[in-house]
N, C-alpha and C positions, 0 to 999 in steps of 0.2 A: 741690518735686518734683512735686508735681498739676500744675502750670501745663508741666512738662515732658512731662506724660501727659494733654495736652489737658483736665485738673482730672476725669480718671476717676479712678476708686477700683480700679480694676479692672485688676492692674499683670500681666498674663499675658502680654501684648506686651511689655513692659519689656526693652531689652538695653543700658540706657544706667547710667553710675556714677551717684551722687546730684546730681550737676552736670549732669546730661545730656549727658554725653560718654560714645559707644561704644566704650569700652577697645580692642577692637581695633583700631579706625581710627584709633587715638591713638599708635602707635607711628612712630618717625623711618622705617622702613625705604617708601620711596614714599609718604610721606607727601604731598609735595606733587601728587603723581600722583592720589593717590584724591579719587574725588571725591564732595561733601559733602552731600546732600540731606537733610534742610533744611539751612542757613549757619546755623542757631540750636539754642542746646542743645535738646534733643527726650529721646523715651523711646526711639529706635534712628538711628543712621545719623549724626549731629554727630562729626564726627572733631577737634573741640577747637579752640582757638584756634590753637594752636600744636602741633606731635611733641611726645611726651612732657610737656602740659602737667598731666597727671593724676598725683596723687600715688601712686596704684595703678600706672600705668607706670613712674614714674620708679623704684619699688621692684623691680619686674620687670626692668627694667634693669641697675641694679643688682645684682642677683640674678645674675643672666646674667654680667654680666661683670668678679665676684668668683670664679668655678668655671671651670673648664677643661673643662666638657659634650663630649660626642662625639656624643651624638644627644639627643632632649626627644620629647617627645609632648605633644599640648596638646589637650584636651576642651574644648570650645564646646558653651553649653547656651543654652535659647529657652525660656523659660518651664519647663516641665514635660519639657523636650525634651535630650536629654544626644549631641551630635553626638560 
């Protein structure tokens, strides 16, 4: 996980899973559209190898399309930062 936060200690920047993939970018919906800066697991922005290759999405997914939802609301957070 250092080696994906350039070996800082210092994870304030951090928006990526322990693998260095950024759960967001890691969903099927335009996945191949978005695009990847850097191409390597990192601490923000690695959208995964593949949609859905993160065990956190594939759970999300799942989630989703076990329920019959009518609307969701979704919080995105950046360190100390609660969007």
């Amino acid at each position: 996980m250092l080696a994906y936060n350039g070996n800082s200690k210092n994870f304030a920047r951090y928006k990526a899973n322990i693998c260095g993939v950024d759960l967001n970018r890691n969903y099927n919906v335009v996945w191949k559209q978005t695009s990847t800066t850097p191409r390597a697991r990192s601490y923000q922005f690695y959208k995964g190898p593949n949609a859905v290759s993160e065990p956190e999405t594939k759970a999300m997914v799942k989630f989703v399309k076990a329920h019959n939802f009518k609307t969701y609301i979704a919080y995105h957070s950046s360190g100390e930062i609660l969007y």
